[in-house]
N, C-alpha and C positions, 0 to 999 in steps of 0.2 A: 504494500500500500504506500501512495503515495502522501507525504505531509509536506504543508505549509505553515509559515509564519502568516499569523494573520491578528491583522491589529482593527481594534473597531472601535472607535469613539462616538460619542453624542456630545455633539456642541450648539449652543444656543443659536438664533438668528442674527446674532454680531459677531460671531465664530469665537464665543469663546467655551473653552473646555467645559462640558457638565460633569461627564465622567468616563472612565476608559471600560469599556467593558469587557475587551480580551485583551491577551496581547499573548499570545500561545499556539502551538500549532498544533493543526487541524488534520484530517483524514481528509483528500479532495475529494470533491462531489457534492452533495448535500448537507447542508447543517445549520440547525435553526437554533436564532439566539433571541432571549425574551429581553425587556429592558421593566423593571419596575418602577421606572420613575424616580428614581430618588436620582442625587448628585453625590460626587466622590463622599461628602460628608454624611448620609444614607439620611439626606431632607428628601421630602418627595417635591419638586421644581413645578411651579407653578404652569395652568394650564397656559396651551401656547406651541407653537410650531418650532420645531426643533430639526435638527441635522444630525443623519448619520455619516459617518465619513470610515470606509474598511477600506483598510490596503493591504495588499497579497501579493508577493514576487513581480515586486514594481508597479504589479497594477492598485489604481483605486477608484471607488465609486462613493457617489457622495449621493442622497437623496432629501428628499422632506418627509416629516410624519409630525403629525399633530398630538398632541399631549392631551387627555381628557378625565379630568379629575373622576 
């Protein structure tokens, strides 16, 4: 089997860090990661559109997802 290093943050809509939620490697293929809402200091972050940002052997992807208390 093949592994990657893969790192996946959520950061706010002014890019700033909320919290890292991996930074470890992975089995390639499929693999679902949950986020509970909280920030590195385990607050739950107010409702509001936030950013994922994962990068993988150079690559990365960034999207939006909305926060809903």
């Amino acid at each position: 089997a093949k592994y990657s290093l893969v790192d996946l943050k959520i950061v706010d809509i002014n890019g700033r860090q909320i919290c890292q939620l991996l930074n470890n490697d992975f089995v390639a293929g499929r693999n679902d990661v949950s986020w509970n809402g909280k920030n590195t200091s385990g607050k739950v972050v107010p409702t509001g559109m936030y950013l994922y940002d994962i990068e993988s052997e150079g690559r990365r992807l960034q999207g939006k997802m909305l926060f809903l208390k």
